[in-house]
PDB file with one MODEL, atoms N, CA, C and O in Angstrom:
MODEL        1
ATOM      1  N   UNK A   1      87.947 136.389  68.314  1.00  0.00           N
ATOM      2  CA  UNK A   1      88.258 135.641  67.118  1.00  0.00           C
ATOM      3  C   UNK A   1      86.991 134.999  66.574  1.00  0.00           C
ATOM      4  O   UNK A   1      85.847 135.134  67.009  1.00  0.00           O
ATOM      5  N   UNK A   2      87.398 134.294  65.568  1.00  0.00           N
ATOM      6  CA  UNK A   2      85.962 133.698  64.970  1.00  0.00           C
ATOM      7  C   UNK A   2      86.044 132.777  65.582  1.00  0.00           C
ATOM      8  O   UNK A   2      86.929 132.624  66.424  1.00  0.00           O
ATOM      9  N   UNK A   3      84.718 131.515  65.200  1.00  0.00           N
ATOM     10  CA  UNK A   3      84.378 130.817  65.553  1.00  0.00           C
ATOM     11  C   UNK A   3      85.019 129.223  65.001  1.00  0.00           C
ATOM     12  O   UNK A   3      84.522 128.137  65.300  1.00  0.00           O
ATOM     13  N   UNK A   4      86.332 129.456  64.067  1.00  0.00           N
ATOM     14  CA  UNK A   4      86.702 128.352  63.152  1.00  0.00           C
ATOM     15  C   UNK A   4      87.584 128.333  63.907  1.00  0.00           C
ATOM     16  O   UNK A   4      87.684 127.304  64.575  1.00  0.00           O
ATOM     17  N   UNK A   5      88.786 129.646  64.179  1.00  0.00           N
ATOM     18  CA  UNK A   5      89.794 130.083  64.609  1.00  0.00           C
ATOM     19  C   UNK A   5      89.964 129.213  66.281  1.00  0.00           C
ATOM     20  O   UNK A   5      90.913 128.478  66.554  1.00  0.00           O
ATOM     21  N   UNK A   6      88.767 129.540  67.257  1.00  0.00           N
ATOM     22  CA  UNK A   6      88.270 129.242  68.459  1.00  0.00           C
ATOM     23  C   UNK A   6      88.337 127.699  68.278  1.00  0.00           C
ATOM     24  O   UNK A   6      89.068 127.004  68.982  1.00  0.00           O
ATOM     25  N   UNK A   7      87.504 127.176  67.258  1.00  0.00           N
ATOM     26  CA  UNK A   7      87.936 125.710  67.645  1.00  0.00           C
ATOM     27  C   UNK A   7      89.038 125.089  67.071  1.00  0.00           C
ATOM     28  O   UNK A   7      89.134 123.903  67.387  1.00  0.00           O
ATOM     29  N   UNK A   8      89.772 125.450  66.440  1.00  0.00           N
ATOM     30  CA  UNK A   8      91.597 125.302  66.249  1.00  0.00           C
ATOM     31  C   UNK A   8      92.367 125.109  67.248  1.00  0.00           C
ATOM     32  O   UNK A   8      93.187 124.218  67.467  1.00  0.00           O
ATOM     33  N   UNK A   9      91.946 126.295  68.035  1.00  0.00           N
ATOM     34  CA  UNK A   9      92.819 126.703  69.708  1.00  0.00           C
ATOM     35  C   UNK A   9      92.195 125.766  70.609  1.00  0.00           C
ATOM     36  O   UNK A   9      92.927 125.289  71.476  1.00  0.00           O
ATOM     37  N   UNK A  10      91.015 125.417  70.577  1.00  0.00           N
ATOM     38  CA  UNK A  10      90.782 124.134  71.399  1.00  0.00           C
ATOM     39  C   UNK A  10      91.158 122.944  70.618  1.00  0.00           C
ATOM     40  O   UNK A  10      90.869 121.975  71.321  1.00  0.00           O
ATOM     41  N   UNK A  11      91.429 122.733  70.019  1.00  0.00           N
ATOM     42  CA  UNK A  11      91.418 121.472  69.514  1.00  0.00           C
ATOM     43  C   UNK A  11      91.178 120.576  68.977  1.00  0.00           C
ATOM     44  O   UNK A  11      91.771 119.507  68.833  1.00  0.00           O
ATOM     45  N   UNK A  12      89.954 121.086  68.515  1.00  0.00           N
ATOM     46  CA  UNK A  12      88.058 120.452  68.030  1.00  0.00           C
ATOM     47  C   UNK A  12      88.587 120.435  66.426  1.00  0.00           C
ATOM     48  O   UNK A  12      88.554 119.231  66.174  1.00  0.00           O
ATOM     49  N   UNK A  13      89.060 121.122  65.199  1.00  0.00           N
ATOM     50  CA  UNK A  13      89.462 120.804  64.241  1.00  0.00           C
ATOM     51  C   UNK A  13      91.197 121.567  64.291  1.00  0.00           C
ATOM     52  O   UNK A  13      91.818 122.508  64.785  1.00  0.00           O
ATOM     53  N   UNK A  14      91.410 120.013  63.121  1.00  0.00           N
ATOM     54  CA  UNK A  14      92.988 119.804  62.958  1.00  0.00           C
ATOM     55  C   UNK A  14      93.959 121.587  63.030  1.00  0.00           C
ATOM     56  O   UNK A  14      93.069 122.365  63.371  1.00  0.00           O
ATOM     57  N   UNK A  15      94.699 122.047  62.933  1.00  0.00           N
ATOM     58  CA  UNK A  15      95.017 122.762  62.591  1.00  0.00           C
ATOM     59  C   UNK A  15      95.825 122.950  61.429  1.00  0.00           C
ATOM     60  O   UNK A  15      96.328 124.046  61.183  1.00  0.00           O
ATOM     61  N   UNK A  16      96.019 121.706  60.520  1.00  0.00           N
ATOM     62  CA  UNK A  16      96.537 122.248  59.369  1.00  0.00           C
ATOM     63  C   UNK A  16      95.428 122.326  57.988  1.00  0.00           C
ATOM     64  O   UNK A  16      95.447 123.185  57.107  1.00  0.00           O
ATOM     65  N   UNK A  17      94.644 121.355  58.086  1.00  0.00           N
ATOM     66  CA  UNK A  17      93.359 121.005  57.442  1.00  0.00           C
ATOM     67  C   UNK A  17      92.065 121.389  57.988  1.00  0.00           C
ATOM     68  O   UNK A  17      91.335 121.566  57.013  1.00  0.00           O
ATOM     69  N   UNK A  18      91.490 121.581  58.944  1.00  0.00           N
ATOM     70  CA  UNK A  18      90.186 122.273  59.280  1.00  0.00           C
ATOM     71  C   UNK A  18      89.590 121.444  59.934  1.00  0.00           C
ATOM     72  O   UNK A  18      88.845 121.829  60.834  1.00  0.00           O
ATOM     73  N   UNK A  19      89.795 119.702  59.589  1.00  0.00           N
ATOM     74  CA  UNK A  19      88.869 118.822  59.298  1.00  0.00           C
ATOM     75  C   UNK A  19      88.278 118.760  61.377  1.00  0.00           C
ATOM     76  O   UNK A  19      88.887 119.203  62.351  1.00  0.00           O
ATOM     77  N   UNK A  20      87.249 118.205  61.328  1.00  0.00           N
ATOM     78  CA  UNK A  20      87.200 117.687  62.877  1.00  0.00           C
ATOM     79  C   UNK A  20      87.702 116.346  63.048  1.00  0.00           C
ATOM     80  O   UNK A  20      87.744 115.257  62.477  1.00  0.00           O
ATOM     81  N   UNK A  21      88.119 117.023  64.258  1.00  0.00           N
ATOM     82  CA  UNK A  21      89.318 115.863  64.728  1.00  0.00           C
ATOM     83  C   UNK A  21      88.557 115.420  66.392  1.00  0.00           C
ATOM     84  O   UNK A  21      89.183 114.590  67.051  1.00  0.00           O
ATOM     85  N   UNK A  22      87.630 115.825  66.816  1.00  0.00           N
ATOM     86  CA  UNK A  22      87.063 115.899  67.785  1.00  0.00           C
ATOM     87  C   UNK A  22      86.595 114.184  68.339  1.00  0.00           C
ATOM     88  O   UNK A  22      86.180 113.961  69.476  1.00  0.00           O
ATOM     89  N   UNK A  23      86.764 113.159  67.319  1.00  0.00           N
ATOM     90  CA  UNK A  23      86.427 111.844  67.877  1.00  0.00           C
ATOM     91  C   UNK A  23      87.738 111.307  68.621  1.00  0.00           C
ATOM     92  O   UNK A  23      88.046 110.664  69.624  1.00  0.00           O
ATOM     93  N   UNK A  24      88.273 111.898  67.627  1.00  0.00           N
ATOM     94  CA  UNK A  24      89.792 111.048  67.395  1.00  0.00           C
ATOM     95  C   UNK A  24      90.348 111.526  68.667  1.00  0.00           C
ATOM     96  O   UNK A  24      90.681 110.572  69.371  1.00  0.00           O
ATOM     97  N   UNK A  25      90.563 112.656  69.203  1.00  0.00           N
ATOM     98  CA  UNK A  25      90.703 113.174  70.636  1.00  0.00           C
ATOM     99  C   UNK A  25      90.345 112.516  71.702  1.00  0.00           C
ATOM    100  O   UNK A  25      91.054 112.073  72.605  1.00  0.00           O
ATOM    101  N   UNK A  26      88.835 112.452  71.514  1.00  0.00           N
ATOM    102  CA  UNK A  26      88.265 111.549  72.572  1.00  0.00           C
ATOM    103  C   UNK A  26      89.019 110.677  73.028  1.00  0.00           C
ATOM    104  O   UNK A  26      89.515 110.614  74.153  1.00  0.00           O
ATOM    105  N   UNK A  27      89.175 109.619  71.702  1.00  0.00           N
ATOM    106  CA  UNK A  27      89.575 108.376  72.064  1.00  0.00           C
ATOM    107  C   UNK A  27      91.148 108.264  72.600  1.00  0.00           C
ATOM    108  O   UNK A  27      91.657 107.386  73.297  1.00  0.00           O
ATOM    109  N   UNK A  28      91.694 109.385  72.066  1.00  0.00           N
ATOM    110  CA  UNK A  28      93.120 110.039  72.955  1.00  0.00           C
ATOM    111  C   UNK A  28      93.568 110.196  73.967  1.00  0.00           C
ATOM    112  O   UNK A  28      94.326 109.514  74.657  1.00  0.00           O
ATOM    113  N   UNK A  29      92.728 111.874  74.200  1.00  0.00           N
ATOM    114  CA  UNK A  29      92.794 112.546  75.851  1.00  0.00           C
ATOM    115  C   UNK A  29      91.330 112.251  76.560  1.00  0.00           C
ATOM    116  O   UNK A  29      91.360 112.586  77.744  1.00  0.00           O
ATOM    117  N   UNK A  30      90.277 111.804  76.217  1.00  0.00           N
ATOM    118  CA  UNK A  30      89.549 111.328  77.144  1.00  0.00           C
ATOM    119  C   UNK A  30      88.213 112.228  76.523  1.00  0.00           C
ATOM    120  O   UNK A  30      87.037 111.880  76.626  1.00  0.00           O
ATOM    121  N   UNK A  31      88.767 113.601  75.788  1.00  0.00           N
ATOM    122  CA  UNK A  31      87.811 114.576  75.520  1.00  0.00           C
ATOM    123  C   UNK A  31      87.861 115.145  74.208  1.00  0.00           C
ATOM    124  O   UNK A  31      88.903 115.170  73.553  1.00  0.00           O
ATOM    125  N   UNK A  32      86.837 115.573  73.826  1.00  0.00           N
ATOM    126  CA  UNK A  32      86.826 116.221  72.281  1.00  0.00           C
ATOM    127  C   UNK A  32      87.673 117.021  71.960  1.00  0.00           C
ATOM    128  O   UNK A  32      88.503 116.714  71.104  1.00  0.00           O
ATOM    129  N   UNK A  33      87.678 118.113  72.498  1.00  0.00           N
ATOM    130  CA  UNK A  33      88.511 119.443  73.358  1.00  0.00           C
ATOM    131  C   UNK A  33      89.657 119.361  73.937  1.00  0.00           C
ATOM    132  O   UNK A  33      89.541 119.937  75.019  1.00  0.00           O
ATOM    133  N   UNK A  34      90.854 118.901  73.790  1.00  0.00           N
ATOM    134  CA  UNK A  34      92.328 119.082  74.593  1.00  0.00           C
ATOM    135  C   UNK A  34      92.425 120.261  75.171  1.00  0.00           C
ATOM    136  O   UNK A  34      93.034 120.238  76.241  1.00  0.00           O
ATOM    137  N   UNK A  35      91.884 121.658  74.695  1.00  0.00           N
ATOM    138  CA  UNK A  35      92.356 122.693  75.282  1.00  0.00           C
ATOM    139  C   UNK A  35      93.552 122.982  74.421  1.00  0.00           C
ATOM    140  O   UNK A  35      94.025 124.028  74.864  1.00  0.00           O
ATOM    141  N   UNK A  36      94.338 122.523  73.306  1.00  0.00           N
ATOM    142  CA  UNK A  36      95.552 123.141  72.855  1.00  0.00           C
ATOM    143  C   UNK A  36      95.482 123.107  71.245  1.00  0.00           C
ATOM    144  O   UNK A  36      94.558 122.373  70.893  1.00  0.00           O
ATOM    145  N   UNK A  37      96.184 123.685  70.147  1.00  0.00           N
ATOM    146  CA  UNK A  37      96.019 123.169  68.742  1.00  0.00           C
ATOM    147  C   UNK A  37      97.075 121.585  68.530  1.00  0.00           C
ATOM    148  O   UNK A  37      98.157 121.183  68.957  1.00  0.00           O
ATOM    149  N   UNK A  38      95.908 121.037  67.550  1.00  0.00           N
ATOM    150  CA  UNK A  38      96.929 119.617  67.503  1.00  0.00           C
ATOM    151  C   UNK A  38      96.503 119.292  65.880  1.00  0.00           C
ATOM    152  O   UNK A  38      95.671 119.773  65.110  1.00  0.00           O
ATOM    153  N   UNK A  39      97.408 118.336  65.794  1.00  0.00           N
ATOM    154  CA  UNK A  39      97.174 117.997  64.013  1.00  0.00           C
ATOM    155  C   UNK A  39      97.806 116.647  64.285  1.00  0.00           C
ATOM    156  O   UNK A  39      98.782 116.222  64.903  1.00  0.00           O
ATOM    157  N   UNK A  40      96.641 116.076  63.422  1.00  0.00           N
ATOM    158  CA  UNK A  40      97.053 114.530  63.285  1.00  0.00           C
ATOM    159  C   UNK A  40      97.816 114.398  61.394  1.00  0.00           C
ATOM    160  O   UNK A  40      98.710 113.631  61.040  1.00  0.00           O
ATOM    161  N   UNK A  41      97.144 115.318  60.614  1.00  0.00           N
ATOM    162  CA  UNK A  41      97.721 115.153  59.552  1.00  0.00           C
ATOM    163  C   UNK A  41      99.540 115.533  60.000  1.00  0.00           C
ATOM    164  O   UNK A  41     100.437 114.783  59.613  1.00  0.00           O
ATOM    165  N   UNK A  42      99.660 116.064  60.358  1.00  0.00           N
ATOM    166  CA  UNK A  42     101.470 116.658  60.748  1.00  0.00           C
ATOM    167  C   UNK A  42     102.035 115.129  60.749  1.00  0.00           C
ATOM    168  O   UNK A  42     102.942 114.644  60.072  1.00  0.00           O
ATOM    169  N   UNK A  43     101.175 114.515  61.760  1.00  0.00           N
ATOM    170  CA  UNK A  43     101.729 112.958  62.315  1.00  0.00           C
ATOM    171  C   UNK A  43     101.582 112.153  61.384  1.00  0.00           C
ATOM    172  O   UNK A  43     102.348 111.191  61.326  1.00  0.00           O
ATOM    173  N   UNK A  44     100.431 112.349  60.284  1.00  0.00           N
ATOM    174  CA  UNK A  44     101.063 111.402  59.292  1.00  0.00           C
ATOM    175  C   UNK A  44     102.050 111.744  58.255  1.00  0.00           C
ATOM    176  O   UNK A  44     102.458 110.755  57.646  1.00  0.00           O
ATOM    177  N   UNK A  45     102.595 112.980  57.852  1.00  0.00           N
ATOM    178  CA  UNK A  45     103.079 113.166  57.176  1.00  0.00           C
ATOM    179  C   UNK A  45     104.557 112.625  57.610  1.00  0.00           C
ATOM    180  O   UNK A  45     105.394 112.213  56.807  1.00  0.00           O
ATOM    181  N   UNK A  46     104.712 112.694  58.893  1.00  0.00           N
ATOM    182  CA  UNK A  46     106.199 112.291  59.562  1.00  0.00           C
ATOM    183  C   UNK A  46     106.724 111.779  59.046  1.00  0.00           C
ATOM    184  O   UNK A  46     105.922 110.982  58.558  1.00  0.00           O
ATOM    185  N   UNK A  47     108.015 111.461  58.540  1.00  0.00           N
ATOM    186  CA  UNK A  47     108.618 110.259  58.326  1.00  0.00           C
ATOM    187  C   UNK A  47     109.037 109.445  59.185  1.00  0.00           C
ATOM    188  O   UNK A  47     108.948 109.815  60.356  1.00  0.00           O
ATOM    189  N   UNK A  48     109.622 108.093  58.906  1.00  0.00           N
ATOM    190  CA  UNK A  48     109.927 107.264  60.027  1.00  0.00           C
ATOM    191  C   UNK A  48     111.195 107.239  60.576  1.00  0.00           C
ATOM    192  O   UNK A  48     112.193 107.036  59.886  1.00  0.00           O
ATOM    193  N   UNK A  49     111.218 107.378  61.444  1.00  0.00           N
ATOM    194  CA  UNK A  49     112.584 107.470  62.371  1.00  0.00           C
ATOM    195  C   UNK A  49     113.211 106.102  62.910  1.00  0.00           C
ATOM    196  O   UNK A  49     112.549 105.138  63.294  1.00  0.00           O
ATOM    197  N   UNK A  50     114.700 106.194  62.869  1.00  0.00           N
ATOM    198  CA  UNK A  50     115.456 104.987  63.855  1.00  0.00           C
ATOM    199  C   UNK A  50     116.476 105.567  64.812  1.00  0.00           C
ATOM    200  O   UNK A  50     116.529 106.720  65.242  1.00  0.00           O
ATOM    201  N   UNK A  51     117.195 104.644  65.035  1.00  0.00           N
ATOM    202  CA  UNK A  51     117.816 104.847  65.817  1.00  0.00           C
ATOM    203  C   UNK A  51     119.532 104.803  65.360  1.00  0.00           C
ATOM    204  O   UNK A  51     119.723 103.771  64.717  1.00  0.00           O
ATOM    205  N   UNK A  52     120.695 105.547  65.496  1.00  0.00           N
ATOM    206  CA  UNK A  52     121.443 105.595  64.417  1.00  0.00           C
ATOM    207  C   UNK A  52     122.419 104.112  65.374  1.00  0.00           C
ATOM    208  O   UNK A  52     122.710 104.323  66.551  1.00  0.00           O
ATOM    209  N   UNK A  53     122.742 103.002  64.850  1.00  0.00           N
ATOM    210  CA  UNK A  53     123.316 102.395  65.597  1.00  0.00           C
ATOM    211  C   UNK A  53     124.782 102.423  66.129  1.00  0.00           C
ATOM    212  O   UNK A  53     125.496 101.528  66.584  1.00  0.00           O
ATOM    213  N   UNK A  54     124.947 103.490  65.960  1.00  0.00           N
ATOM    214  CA  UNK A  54     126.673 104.236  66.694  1.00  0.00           C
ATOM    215  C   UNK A  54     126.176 104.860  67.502  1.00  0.00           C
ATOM    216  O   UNK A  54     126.275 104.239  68.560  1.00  0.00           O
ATOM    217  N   UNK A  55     125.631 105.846  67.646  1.00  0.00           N
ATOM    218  CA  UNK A  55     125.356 107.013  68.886  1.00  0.00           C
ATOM    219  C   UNK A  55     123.939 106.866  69.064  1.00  0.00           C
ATOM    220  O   UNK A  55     123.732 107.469  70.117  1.00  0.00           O
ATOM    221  N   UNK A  56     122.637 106.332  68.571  1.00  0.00           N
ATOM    222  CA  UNK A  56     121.701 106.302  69.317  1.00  0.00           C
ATOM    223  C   UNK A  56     120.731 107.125  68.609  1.00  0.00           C
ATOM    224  O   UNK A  56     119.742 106.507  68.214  1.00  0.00           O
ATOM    225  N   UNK A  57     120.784 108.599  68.307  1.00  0.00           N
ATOM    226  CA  UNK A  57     120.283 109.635  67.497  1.00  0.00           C
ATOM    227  C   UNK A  57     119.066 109.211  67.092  1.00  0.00           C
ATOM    228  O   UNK A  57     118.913 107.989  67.087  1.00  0.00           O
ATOM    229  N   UNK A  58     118.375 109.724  66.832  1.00  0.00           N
ATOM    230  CA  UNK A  58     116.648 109.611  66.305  1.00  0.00           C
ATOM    231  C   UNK A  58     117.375 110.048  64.819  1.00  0.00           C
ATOM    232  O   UNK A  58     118.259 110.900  64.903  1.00  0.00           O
ATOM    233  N   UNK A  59     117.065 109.534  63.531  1.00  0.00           N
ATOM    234  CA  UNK A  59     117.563 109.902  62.268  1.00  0.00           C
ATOM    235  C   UNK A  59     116.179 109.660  61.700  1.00  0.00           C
ATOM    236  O   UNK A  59     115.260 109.166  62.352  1.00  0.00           O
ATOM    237  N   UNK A  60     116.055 110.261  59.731  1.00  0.00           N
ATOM    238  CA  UNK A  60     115.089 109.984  59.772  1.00  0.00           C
ATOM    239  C   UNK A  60     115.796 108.241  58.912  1.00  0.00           C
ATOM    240  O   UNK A  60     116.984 108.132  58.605  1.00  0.00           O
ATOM    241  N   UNK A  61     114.959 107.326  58.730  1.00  0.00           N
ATOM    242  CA  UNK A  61     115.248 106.443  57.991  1.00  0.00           C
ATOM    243  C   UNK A  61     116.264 106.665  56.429  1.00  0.00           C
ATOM    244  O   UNK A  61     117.200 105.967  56.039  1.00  0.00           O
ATOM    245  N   UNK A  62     115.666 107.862  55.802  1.00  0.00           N
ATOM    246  CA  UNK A  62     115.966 107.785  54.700  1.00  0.00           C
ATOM    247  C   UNK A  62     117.587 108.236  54.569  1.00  0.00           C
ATOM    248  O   UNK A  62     118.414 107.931  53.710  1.00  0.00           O
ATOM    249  N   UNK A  63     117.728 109.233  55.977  1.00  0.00           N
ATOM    250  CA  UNK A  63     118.841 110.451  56.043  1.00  0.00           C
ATOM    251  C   UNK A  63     120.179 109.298  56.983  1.00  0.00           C
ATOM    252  O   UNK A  63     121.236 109.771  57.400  1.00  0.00           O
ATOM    253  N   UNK A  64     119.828 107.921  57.132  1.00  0.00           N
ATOM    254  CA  UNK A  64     120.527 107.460  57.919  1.00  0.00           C
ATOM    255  C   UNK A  64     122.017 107.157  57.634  1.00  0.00           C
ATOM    256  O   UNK A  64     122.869 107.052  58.516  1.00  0.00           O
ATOM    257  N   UNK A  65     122.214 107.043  56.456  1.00  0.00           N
ATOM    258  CA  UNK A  65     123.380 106.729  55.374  1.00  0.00           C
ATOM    259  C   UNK A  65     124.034 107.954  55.354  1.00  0.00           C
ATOM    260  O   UNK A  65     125.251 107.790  55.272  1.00  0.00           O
ATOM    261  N   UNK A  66     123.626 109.363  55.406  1.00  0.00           N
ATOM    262  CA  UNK A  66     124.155 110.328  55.110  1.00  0.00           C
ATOM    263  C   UNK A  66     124.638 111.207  56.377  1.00  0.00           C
ATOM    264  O   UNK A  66     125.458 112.125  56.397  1.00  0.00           O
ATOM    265  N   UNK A  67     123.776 110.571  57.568  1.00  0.00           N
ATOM    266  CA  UNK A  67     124.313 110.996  59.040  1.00  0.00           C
ATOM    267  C   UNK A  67     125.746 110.310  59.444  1.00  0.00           C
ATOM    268  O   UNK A  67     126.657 110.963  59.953  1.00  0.00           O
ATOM    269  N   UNK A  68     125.824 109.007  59.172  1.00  0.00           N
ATOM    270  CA  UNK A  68     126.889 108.179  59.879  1.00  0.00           C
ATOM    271  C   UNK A  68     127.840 108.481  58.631  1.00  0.00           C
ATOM    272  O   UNK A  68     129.014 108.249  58.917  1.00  0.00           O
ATOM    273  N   UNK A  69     127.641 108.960  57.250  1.00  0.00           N
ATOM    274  CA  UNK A  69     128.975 109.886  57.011  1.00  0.00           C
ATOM    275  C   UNK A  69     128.974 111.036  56.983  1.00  0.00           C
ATOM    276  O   UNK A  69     129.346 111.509  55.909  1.00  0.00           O
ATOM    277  N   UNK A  70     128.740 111.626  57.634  1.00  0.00           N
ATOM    278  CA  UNK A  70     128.812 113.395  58.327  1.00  0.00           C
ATOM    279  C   UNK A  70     129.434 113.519  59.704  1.00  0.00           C
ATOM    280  O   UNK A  70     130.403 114.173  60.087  1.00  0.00           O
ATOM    281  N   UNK A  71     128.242 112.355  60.614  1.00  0.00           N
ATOM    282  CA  UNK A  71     128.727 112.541  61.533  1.00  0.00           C
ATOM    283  C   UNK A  71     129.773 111.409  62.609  1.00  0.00           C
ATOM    284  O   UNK A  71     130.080 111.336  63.799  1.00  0.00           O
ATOM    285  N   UNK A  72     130.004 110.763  61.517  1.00  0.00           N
ATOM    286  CA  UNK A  72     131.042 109.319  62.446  1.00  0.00           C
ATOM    287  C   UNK A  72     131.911 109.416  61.589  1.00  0.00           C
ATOM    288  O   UNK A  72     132.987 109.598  62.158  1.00  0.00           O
ATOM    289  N   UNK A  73     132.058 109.386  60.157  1.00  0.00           N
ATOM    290  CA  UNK A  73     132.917 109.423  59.180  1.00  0.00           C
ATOM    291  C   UNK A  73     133.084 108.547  58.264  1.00  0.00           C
ATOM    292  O   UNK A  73     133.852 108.595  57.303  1.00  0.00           O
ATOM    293  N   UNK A  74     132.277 107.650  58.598  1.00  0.00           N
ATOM    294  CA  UNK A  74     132.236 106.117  57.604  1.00  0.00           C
ATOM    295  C   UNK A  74     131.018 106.062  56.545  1.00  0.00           C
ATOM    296  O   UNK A  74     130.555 106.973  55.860  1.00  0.00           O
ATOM    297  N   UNK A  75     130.702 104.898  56.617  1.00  0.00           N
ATOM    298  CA  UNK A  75     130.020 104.739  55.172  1.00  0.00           C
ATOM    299  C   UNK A  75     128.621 103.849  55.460  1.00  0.00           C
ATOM    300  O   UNK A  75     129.069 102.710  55.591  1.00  0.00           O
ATOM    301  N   UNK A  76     127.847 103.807  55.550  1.00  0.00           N
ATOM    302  CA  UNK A  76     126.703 103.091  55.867  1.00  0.00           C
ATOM    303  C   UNK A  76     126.898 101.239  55.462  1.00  0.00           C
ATOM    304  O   UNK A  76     125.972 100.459  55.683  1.00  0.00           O
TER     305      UNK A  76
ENDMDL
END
């Protein structure tokens, strides 16, 4: 493979953006290099999650109103 590709698969830049991510690791796993592909942009894009307070469920925040009437039957 190339040489961009190679440091993707280690870890050394993001895999959705290119960018080097190689400090930010460090200060992570201990090393520049994890050995695996990782993306910190993914993690910011996340949305924020709770907890649904009937069953517990990871929801996202926004979807929480629309879970507990789907899946409990009531109304937020």
């Amino acid at each position: 493979m190339g040489d961009i590709a190679d440091m993707i698969l280690e870890g050394l830049l993001d895999e959705e953006t290119g960018e080097y991510i190689g400090d930010q690791n460090k200060e992570i796993y201990g090393t520049e290099s994890p050995g695996f592909p990782i993306s910190y942009e993914r993690d910011r894009r996340n949305p924020e999650k709770t907890n649904c307070p009937i069953c517990g469920r990871r929801v996202k925040v926004a979807g929480l109103r629309d879970h507990t009437r789907d899946v409990h039957g009531g109304s937020a």
